[in-house]
N, C-alpha and C positions, 0 to 999 in steps of 0.2 A: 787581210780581209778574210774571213771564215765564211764559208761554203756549208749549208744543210736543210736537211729537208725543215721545212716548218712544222708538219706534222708529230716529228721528233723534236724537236727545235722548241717546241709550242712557241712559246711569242718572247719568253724573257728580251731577247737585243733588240726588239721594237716597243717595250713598253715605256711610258712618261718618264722623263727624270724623276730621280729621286733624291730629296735634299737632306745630308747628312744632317744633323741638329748641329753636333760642332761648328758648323761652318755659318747655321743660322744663330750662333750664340755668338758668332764671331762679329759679325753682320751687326746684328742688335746693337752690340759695344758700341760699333763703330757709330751707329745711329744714335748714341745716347751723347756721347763726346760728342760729336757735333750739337745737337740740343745744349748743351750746357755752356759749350767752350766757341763756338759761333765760328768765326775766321779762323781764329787758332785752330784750332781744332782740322778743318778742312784746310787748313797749309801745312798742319804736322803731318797727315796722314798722304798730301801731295809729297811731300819732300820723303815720306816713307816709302810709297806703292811707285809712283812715278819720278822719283829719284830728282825731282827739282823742287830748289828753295826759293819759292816767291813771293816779295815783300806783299803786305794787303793789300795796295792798290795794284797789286799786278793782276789781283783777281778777275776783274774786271777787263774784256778788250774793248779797246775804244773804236767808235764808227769809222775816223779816218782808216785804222789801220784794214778794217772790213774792205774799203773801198780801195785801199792799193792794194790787196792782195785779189783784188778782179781784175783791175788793171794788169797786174806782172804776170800774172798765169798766162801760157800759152792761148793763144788765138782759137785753136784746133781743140782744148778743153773748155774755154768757154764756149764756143759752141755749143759743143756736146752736152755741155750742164743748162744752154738758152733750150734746145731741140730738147732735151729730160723734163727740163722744166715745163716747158708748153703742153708736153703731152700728159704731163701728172695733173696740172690745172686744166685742164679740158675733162679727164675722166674724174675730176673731184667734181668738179661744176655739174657733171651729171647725174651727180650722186646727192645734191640737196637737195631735203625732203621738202613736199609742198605743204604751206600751209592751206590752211582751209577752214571754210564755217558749212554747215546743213544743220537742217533742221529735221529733229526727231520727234517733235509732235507740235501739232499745230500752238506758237507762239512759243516754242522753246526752241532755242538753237544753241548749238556748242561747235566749237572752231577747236582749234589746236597753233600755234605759235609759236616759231623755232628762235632762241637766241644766242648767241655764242658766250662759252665761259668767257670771263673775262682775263683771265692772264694763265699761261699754262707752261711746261717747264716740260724741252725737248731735250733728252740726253743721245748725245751722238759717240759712239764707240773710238776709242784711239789706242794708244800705247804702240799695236807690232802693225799697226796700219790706220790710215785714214779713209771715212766713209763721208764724202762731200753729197754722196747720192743720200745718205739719213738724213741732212740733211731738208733737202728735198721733200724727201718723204712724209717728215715731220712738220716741216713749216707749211708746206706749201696748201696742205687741206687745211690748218689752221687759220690761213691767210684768205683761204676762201669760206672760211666759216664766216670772219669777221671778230677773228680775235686781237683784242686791244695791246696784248703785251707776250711777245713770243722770247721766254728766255732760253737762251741756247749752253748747254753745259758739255765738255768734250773733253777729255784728258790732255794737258801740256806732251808736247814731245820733249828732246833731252834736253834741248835750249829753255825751255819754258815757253817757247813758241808753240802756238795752235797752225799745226799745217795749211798753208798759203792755199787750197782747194775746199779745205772746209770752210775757211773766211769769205770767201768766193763765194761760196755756195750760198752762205747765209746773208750776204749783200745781195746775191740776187733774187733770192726768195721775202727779201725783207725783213731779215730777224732784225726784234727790236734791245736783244741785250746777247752777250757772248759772256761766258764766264770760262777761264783755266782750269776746270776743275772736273773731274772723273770720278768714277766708282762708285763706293754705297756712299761717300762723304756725301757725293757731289748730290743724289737722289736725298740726304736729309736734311741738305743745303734747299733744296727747291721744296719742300716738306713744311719746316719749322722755321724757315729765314734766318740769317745772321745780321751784323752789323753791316754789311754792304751787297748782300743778296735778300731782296725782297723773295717773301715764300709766293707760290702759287696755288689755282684752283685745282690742277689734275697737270699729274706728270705722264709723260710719253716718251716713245721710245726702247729699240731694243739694246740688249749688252750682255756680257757675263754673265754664268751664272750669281758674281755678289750683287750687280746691279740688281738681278733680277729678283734675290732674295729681297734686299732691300724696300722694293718696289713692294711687294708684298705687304711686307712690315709695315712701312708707315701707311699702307692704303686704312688704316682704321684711322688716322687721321685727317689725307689728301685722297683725292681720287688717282686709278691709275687707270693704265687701257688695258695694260694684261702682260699676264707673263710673256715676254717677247727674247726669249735669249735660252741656252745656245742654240745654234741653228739646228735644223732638223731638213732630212729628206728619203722619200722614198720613193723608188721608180719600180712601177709595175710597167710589163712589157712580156708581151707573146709576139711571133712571126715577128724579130726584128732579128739584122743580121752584123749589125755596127758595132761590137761589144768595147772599141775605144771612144766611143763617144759617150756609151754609158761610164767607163772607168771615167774619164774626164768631168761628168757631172757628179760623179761622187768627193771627187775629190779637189772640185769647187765648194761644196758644202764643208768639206774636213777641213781645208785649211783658215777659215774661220777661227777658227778656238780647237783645241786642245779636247773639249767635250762634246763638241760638235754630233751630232748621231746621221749615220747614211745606210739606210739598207735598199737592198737592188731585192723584186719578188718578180720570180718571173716561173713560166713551165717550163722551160728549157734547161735542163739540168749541164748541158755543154755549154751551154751560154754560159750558166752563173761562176760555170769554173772559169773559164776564160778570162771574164770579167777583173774576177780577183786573184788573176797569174798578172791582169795588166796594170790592176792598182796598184799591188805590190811591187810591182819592176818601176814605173810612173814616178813613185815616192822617193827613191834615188835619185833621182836627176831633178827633183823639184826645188824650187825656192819653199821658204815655211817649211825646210823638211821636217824638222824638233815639232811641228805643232800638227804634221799631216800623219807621222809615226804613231802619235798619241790618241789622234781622232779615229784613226781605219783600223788600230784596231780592234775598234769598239765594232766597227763595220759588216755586216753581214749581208751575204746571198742566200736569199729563203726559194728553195724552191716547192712549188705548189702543184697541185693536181690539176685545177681549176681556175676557170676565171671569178666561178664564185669563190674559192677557197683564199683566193689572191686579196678580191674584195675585203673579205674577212678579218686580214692582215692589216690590210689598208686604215678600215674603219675601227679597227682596235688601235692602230697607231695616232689615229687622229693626224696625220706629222703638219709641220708645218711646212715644206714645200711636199709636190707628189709630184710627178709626172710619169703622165701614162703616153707609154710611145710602144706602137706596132701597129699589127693590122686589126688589134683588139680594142683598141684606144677608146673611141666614141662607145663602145658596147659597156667596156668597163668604166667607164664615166658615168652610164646611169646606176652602178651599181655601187660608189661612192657618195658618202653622205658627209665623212667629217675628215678636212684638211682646208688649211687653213689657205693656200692658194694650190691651181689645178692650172698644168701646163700640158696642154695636148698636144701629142704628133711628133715627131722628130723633130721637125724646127725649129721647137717653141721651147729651148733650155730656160733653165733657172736664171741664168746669168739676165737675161731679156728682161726679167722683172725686177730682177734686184736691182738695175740700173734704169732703162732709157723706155719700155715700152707703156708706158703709162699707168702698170697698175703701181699697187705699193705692196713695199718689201718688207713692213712692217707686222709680221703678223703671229697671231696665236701660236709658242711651244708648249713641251709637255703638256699634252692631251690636250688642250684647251680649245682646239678645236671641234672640240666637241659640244662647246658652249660658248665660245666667242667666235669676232670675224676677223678681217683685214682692217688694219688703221684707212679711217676715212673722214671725209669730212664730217659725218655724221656725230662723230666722236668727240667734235669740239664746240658740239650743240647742244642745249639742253631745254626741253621743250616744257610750253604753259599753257593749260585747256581754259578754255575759255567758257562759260555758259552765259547765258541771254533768257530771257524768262521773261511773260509779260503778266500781267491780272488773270487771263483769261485763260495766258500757259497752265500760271500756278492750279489754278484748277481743276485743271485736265490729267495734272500728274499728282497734285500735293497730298490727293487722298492715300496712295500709294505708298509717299516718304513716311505718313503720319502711322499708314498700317504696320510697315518697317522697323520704325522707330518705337514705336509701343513695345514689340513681339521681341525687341534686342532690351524693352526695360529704358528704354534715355525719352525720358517724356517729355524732356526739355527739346528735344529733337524736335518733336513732335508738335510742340505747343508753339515752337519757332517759325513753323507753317499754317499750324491754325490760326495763328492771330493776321497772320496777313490774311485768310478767307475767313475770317468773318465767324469761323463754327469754334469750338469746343475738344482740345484733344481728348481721346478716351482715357478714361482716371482723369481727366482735370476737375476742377471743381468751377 
């Protein structure tokens, strides 16, 4: 992990990924062979990336097997996935928007009406680890949306088996399909459909960086929610004195993936060394060592003048976790605009979200917090205005559409209102 001033520094190790084209020309292929070659295609490319050959009905996991694998899992994990669950369904449930009707002039009223996509396509990360908490994340506002058809895509392990906690997860949340299948195949599989995977309306979900090319790619045909992958975090901190707990949350973010990005902003110029003599010593004795080596050290300690200077950072980074811990926390809170979740105080790590404390872990990389949110319920809704109009409305407002409609040249516009009052659009005959 590297140590320097930001000021020298400027920003380069905090700014947005950047996607080679090779790797998005790579990406496309892979998107087009599935388009053409359907199952084939997404079982050559399993048996390629994730090293298992599985016949075409293997594509597909069946519900019994959903429900033994809640049964055989520990007692003490399902728990923990019933207590995750409840509290991610309580803060979605509070998150849907109200409908409504008012009236904007006497006999005209317009409403607004939320209805859920109807089938949507959650991809859950696999291969060097299982995430049953995605899961969650994914289904679970779904299901409080009121979406008809939840298909679930996650990479086979070495068996060709889908890890017994993700199955779990998705029995408990109510997925209504499971598929074998990972990567950018499995994102063109939920896209364009094959012979035994129906396509859907908007895929979700974070992953790799190829997922997340992917995801990109086909969004000119399917909707998506956003670039969600690889992870991102940044901790600003003044007046703190724990520098392993900060090494510790960095390096919860790095062993992620390989591309993972972490930087630590702090004033404290003895702090930021400290920090990164302790990630560096941490990464020896860790499990995921090959993938925490590779992550940290992309890793930097920017240190800054200011809490506005810190700000600065922050808001140029956009990252997708932040957490601000010291005794500057709340002050520097109101001086952040764009990250994509915010974890205040020492207490309140990444790990809390990424798992059990009820927000979601789903949310905005590279910069995109800048201009998106956190996956929510909101996201699997898609809303229809409504207007109401009486004889007495139209006349109140229609002289208005008709002066509009002229001055844009569509007389037809125009004449589509006159004839219900009675008069004459201007230029008619």
């Amino acid at each position: 992990m590297r140590v320097a001033r930001y000021s020298d520094y400027a920003s380069e190790p905090i700014r947005p990924s950047q996607v080679p084209k090779d790797l998005v020309d790579y990406v496309s292929a892979i998107i087009g062979r599935v388009r053409e070659l359907g199952d084939a295609a997404v079982l050559e490319y399993t048996e390629k990336f994730d090293k298992v050959r599985l016949d075409p009905e293997q594509i597909r996991v069946e519900w019994a097997e959903m429900r033994r694998a809640y049964n055989a899992i520990p007692e003490s994990l399902r728990c923990a996935l019933r207590n995750s669950a409840e509290r991610i369904r309580s803060f979605q449930e509070l998150q849907k928007p109200l409908e409504f009707t008012t009236e904007l002039a006497p006999g005209v009223s317009a409403g607004i009406k939320f209805d859920p996509i109807q089938s949507v396509g959650l991809y859950v990360p696999g291969g060097t680890a299982a995430y049953p908490s995605t899961v969650l994340m994914t289904a679970i506002p779904a299901k409080v949306a009121g979406v008809d058809r939840c298909a679930l895509f996650t990479p086979p392990g070495k068996g060709g088996e889908v890890p017994e906690a993700i199955l779990a997860a998705a029995y408990l949340a109510e997925v209504d399909e499971v598929y074998r299948a990972g990567g950018a195949q499995a994102i063109a599989a939920m896209a364009y459909g094959t012979e035994r995977i129906g396509k859907v309306e908007k895929i979700f979900g974070p992953g790799n960086i190829y997922v997340t090319v992917a995801k990109m790619l086909v969004s000119w045909d399917v909707a998506v929610d956003m670039p969600a992958g690889p992870s991102e975090l940044l901790i600003y901190t003044e007046g703190f004195d724990k520098p392993e707990w900060l090494a510790y949350d960095i390096l919860a973010q790095c062993e992620h993936d390989p591309r993972a990005k972490a930087a630590l902003v702090t004033t404290d110029a003895a702090l930021a060394e400290e920090v990164a003599r302790i990630v560096d010593g941490l990464i020896k004795e860790s499990p995921r060592r090959e993938i925490l080596e590779k992550s940290a050290a992309q890793a930097v300690a920017l240190i800054v003048g200011s809490r506005e200077e810190g700000a600065k950072a922050i808001n140029e980074m956009a990252p997708e976790h932040l957490e601000l811990i010291g005794e500057g926390a709340e002050k520097a809170l109101r001086l952040v605009r764009n990250a994509g979740a915010v974890f205040i105080g020492e207490y309140a790590p990444v790990p809390l979200g990424d798992y059990t404390a009820g927000t979601n872990h789903v949310l905005p990389t590279m910069g995109w917090a800048k201009r998106a949110s956190p996956l929510s319920v909101r996201d699997f809704l898609r809303s229809r205005e409504l207007l109401r109009c009486t004889k007495e409305g139209l006349i109140r407002i229609g002289g208005d559409a008709m002066m509009l409609a002229t001055a844009e040249g569509l007389l037809n516009h125009a004449r589509a209102v006159a004839s219900r009052m009675g008069t004459k659009a201007e230029g008619g005959k």
